[in-house]
C-alpha positions as CSV (number, residue, x, y, z in Angstrom):
1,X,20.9,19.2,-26.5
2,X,22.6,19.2,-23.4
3,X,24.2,22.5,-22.7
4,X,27.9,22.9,-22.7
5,X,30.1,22.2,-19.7
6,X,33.6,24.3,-19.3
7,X,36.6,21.6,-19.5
8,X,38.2,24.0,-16.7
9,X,35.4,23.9,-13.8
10,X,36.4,20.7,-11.3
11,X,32.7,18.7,-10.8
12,X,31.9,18.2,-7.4
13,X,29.3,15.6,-6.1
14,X,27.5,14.8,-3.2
15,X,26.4,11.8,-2.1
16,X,23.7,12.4,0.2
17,X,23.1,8.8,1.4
18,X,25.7,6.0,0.3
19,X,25.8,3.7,-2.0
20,X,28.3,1.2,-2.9
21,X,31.6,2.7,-3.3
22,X,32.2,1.7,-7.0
23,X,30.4,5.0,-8.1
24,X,32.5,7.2,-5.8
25,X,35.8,5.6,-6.9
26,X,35.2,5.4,-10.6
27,X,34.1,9.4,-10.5
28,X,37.2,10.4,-8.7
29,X,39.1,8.2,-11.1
30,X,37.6,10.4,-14.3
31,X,38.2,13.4,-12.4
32,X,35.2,14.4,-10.2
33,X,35.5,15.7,-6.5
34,X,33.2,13.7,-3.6
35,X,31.7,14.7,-0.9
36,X,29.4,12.7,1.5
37,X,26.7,14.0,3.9
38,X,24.7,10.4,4.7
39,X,23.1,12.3,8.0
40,X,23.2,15.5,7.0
41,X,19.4,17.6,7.8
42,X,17.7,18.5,4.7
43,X,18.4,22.2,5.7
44,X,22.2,21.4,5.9
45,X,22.0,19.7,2.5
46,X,20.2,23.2,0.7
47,X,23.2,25.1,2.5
48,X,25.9,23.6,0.5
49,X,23.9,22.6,-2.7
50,X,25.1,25.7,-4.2
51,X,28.6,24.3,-4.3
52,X,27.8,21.3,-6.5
53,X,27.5,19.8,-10.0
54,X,25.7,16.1,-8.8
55,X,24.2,14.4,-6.5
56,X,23.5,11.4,-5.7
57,X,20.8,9.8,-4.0
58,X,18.6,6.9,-3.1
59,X,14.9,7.9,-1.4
60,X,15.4,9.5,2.3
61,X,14.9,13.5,0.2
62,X,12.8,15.1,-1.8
63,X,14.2,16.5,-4.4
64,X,11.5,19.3,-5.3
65,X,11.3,22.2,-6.5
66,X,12.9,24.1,-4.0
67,X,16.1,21.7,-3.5
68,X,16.9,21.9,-7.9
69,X,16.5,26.6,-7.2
70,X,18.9,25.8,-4.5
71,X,21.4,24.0,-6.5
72,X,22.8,27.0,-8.6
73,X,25.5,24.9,-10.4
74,X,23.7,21.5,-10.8
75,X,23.9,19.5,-13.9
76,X,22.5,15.8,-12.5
77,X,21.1,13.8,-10.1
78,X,21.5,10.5,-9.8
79,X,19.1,7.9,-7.9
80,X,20.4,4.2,-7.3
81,X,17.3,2.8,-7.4
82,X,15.0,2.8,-10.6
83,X,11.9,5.0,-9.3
84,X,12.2,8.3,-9.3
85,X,8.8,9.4,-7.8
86,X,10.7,11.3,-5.2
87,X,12.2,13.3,-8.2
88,X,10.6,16.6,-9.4
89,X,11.7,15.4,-13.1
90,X,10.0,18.1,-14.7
91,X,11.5,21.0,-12.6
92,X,14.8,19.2,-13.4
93,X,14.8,19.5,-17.0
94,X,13.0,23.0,-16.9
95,X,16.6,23.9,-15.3
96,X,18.9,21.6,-17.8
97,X,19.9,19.4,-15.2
98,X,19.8,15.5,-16.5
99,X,18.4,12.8,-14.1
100,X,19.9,9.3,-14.2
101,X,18.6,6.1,-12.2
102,X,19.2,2.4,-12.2
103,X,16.9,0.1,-13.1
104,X,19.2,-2.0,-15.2
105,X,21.3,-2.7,-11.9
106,X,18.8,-4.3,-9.6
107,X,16.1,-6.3,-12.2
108,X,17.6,-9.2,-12.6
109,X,17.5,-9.4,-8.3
110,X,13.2,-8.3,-8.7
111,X,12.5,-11.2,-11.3
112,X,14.3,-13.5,-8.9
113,X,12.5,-11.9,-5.9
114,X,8.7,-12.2,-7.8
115,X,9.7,-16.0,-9.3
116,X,11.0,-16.9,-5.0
117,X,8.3,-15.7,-3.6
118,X,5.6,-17.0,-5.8
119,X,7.6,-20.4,-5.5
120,X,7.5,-20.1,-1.7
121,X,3.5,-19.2,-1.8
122,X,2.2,-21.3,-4.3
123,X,3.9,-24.2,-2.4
124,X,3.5,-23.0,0.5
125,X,7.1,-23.6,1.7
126,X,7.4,-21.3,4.4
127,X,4.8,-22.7,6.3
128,X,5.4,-26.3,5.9
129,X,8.9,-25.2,6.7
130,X,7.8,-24.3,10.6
131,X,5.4,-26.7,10.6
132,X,7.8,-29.8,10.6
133,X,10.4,-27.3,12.5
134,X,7.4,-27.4,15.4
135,X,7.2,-31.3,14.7
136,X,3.9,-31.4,12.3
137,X,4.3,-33.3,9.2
138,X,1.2,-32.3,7.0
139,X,1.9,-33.8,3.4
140,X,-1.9,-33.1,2.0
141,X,-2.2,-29.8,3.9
142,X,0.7,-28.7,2.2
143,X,0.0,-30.0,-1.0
144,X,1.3,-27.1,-4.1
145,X,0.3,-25.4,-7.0
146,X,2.6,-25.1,-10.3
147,X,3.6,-22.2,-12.0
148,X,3.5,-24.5,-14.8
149,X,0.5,-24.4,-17.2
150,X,-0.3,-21.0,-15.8
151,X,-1.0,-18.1,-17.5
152,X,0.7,-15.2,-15.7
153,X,0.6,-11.8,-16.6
154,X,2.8,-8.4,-16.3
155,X,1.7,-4.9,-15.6
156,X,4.2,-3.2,-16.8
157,X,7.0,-4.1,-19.2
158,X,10.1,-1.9,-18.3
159,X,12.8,-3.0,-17.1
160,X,11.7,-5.4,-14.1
161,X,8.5,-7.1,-15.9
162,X,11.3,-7.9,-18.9
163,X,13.6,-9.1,-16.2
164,X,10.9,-11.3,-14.6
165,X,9.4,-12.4,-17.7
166,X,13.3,-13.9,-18.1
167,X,13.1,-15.7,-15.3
168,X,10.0,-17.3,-15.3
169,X,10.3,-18.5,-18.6
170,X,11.6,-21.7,-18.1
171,X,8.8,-22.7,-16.0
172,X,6.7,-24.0,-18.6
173,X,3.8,-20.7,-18.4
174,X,2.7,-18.9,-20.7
175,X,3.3,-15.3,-20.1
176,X,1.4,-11.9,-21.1
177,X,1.8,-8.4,-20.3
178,X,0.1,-5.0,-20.5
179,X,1.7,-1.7,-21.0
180,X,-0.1,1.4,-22.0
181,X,3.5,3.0,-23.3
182,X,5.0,-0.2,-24.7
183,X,3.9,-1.2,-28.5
184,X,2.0,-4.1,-28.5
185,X,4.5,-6.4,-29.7
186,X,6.1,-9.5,-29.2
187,X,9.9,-10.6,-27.7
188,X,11.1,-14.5,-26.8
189,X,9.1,-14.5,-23.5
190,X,6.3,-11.9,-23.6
191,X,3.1,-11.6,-25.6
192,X,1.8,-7.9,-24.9
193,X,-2.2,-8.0,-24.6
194,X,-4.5,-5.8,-23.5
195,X,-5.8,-5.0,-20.0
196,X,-9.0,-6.8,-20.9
197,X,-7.0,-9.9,-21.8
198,X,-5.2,-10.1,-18.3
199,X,-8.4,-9.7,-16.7
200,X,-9.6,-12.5,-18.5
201,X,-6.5,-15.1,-18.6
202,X,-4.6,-14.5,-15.9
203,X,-3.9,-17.1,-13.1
204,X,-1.2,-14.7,-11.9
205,X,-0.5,-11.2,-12.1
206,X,3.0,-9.2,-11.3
207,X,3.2,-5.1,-10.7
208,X,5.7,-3.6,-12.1
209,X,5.0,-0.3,-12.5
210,X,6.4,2.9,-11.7
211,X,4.5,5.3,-9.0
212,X,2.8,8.1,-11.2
213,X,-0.3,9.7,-10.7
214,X,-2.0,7.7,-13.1
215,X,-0.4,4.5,-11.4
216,X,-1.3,5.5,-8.3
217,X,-4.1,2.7,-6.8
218,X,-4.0,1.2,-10.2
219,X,-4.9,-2.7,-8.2
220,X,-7.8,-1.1,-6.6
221,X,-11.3,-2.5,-6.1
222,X,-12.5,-2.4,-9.5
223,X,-9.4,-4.0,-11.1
224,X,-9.5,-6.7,-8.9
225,X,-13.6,-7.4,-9.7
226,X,-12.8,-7.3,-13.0
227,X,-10.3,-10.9,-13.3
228,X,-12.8,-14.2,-14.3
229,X,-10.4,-16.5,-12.6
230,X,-8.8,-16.5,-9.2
231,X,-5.2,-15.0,-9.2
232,X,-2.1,-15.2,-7.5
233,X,-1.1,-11.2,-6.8
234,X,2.7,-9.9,-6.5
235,X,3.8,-6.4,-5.9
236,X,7.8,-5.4,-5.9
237,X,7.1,-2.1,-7.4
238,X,6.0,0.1,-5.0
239,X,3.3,0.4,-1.8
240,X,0.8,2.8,-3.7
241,X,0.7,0.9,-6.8
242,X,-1.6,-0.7,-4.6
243,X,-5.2,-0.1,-2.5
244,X,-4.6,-3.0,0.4
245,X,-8.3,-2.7,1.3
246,X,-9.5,-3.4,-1.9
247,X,-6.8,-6.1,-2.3
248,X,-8.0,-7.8,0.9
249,X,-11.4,-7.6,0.0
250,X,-10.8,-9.3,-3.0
251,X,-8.8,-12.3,-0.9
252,X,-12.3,-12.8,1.5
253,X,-14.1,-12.3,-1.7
254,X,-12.1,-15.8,-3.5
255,X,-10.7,-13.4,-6.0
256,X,-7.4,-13.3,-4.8
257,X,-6.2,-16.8,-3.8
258,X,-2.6,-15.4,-2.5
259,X,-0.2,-11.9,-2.3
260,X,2.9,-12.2,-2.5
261,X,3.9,-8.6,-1.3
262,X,7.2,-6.8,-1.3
263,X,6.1,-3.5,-0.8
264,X,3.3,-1.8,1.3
265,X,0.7,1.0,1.3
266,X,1.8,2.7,4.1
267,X,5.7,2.5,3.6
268,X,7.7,5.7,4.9
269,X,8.8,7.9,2.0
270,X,12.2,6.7,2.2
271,X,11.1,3.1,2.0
272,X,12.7,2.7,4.9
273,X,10.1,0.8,7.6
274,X,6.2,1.8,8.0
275,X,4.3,4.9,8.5
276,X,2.5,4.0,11.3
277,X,3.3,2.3,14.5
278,X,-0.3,0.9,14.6
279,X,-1.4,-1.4,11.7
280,X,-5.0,-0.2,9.6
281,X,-7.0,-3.0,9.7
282,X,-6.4,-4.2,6.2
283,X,-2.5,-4.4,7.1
284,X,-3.5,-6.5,10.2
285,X,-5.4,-8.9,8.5
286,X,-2.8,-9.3,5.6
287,X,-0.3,-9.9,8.6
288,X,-2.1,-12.7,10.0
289,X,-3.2,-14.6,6.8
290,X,-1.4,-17.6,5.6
291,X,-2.0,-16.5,2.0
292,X,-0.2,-13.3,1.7
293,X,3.5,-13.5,1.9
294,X,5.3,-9.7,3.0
295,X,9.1,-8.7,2.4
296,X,10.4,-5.6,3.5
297,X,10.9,-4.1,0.5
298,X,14.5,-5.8,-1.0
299,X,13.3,-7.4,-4.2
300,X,16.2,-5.5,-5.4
301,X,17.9,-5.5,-2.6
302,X,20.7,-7.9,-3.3
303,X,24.9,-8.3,-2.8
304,X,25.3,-8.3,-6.5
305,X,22.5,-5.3,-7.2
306,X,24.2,-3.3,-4.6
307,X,27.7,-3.4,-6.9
308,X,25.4,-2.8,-10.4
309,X,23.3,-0.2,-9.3
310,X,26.2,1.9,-8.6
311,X,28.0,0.4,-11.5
312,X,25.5,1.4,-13.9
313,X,25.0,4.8,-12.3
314,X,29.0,5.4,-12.9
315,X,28.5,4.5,-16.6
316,X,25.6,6.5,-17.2
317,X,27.0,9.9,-15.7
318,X,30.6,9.2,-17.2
319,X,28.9,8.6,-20.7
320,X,27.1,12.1,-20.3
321,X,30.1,13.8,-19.0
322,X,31.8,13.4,-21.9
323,X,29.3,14.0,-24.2
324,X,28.4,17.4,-22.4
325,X,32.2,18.4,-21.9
326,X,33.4,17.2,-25.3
């Protein structure tokens, strides 16, 4: 049970990078004082922790062990976004304080994102689109591939692979998923399976798992050996889910016909650009190859996601509020 809150003590939050202003309105309207630091140093931020009851977040800090000691009075944290690798989760609830994130607000915009991009590869509409642009007009070089009559399977079956499996099922595929913390049951668009029946029936396969240490590298070298048929690959989840070597070793290899990739290996923590000012090789070559397909991370990233992330968020804390103050 959640402990008790005093009616009497006014809850202050801080909003340590911004989000849409929804959440900031409807918490002053139930009560709550705001603050905002958006460019405030990490040292800054652990300064004035002590003062607050939330905070809200999206990826630019860590909040570790030593940022939830420093915040004497917290009670949340809230992350628009739905990973919360950048979360000590466990030190959170050691200390009582309850974690909320988003991932209802922006999976409708991922299974949009994966079905678009996958339309654009598979089709290859990006290139025939500067190809005529720069006055080619190559019909049989550009001829597509359906998503229809596919078999197209999910790893992972949270929120975004239920959100995609929505979306692609009007396409006339049959889809599967695997997840090691799901039953293996069925709904109206999914049939779960087991690893060993993606590897063997998949024509294309979507990540959508969160970053753990288990998840870590889970589309490495030997997942990749192990499919029978050529896939189409997509990853919105995150970077790391991924090993891009072994992923471009199995495009050379015929494996991998096509990536579709929203996220990358060597994003910065805050998700915000890359790591490295000079590409590794495997990052070069996925740069320079018609068959992979890059975004800079905004599968969720849409007008409408920005307004239900924070809407959700605003629910979510509300909700709890009142349970923990009733």
């Amino acid at each position: 049970e959640p402990a008790l809150i005093m009616k009497a003590a006014l809850p202050r939050v801080l909003f340590i990078e911004s989000v849409h202003p929804i959440l900031d309105e409807r918490l002053r309207e139930n009560g709550f004082e705001c603050d905002h630091l958006y460019t405030a140093s990490r040292q800054e931020i652990l300064s004035k922790l002590h003062e607050y009851t939330g905070v809200v977040i999206r990826s630019r800090i860590a909040i570790d062990e030593e940022f939830i000691h420093h915040g004497k009075k917290l009670r949340f944290i809230a992350r628009s976004g739905s990973g919360l690798e950048n979360i000590d989760t466990a030190c959170a609830h050691e200390q009582d304080i309850a974690v909320f994130n988003s991932p209802e607000g922006n999976s409708d915009a991922v299974g949009e994102h994966v079905t678009g991009m996958l339309l654009t590869l598979m089709n290859r509409l990006h290139l025939a689109n500067q190809e005529v642009k720069q006055g080619a007009w190559r019909r049989e070089e550009n001829r597509g591939s359906e998503i229809s009559g596919k078999t197209v399977a999910l790893i992972g079956y949270g929120n975004m692979g239920s959100a995609t499996a929505r979306k692609l099922s009007g396409f006339g595929c049959r889809i599967i998923a695997y997840d090691k913390y799901v039953p293996h049951t069925e709904d109206a668009f999914t049939t779960l399976v087991p690893l060993e029946t993606v590897w063997r029936e998949a024509d294309i396969v979507s990540l959508h798992l969160p970053l753990t240490e288990e998840t870590r590298y889970f589309a490495n070298q030997e997942f990749f050996r192990r499919f029978e048929k050529p896939i189409f690959f997509v990853n919105t989840a995150r970077g790391k889910n991924t090993d891009t070597a072994a992923l471009v070793e199995a495009m050379l290899a015929g494996k991998v016909k096509g990536a579709c990739l929203d996220v990358l290996e060597y994003e910065k923590a805050s998700l915000e650009g890359l790591e490295t000012s000079q590409f590794p090789a495997p990052l070069s070559w996925l740069m320079q190859s018609d068959r992979a397909l890059i975004t800079p991370h905004v599968a969720g990233w849409t007008a409408e996601s920005y307004i239900k992330l924070s809407s959700v968020l605003a629910d979510k804390i509300l909700a709890w509020w009142a349970m923990v103050t009733d």
